[in-house]
C-alpha positions as CSV (number, residue, x, y, z in Angstrom):
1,X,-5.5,18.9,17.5
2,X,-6.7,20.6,20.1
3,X,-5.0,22.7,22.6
4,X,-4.8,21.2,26.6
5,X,-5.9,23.6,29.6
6,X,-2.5,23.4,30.4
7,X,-1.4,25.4,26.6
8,X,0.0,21.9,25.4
9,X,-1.8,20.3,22.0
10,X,-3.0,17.3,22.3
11,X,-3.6,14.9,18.9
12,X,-6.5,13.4,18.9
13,X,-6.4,9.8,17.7
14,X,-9.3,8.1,16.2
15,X,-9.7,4.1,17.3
16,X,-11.4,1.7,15.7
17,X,-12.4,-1.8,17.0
18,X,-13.0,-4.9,14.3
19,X,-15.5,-7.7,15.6
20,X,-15.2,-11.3,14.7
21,X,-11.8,-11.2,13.3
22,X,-11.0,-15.1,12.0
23,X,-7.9,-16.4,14.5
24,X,-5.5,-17.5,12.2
25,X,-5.7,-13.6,10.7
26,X,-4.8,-12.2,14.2
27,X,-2.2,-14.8,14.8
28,X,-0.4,-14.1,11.0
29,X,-0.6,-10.6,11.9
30,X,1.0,-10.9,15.3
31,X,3.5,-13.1,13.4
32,X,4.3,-10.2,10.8
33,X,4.6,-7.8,13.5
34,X,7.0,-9.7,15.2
35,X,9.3,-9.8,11.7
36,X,9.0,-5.8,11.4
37,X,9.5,-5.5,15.2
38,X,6.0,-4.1,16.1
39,X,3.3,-4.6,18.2
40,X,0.2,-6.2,16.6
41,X,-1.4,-2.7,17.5
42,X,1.2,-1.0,15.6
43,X,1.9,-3.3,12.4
44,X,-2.3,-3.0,11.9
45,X,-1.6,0.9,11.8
46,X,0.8,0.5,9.2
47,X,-1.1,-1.5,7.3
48,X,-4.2,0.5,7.4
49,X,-1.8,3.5,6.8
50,X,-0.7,2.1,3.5
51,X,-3.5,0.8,2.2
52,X,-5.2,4.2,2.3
53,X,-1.7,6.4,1.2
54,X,-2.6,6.6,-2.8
55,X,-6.3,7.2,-2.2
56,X,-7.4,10.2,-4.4
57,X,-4.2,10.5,-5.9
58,X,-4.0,10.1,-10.1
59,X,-2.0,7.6,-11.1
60,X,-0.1,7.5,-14.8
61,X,-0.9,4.2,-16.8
62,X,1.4,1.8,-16.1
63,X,2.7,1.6,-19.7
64,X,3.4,5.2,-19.2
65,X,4.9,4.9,-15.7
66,X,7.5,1.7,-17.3
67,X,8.6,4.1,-19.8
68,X,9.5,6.9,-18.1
69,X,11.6,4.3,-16.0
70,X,13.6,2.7,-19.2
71,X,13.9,5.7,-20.9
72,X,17.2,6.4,-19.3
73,X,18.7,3.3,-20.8
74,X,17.3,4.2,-24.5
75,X,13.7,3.3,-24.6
76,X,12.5,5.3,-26.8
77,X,9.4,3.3,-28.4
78,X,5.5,3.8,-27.5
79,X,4.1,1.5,-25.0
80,X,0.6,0.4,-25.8
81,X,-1.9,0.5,-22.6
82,X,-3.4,-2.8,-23.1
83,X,-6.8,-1.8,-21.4
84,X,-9.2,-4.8,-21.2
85,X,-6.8,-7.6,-22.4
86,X,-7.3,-10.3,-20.7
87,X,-4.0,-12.0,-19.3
88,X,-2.1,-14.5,-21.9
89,X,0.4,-17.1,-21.0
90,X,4.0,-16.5,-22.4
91,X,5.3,-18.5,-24.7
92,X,9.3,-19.5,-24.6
93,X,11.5,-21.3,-27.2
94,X,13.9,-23.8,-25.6
């Protein structure tokens, strides 16, 4: 921030301008502004906001982070981090 000749701060806002944007992009973004109640302008700001929000911030395992939550009802049994596992189909009895 810096401060105004006046003794007022003023913020100073980076902008940032993106080129050859495909059309039906911009026009599903205006549309999900519209839903939240935002400009275009805006909604990208939020967006941009939120992708960057966990950036440099350590995350526990997910295993980890699911136990903490079901502990309260009486989980009390190791998760296994399945690291490197590639994705398998569940299976259901009828």
């Amino acid at each position: 921030m810096a401060p105004a000749s006046d003794g007022h701060i003023i913020a100073r806002m980076a902008q940032l301008v993106v080129r050859q944007f495909e059309d039906d992009v911009k026009e599903k973004l205006q549309r999900r502004a519209r839903r939240h109640g935002r400009s275009t302008e805006e909604e990208i700001r939020e967006i941009l906001r939120n992708a960057v929000r966990s950036e440099g911030r350590i995350s526990a395992p997910m295993g980890s982070r699911i136990a903490v939550r079901f502990r309260r009802v009486g989980l009390d049994q190791e998760i296994p981090e399945l690291r490197g596992e590639s994705a398998r189909q569940a299976v259901f009895e009828p």
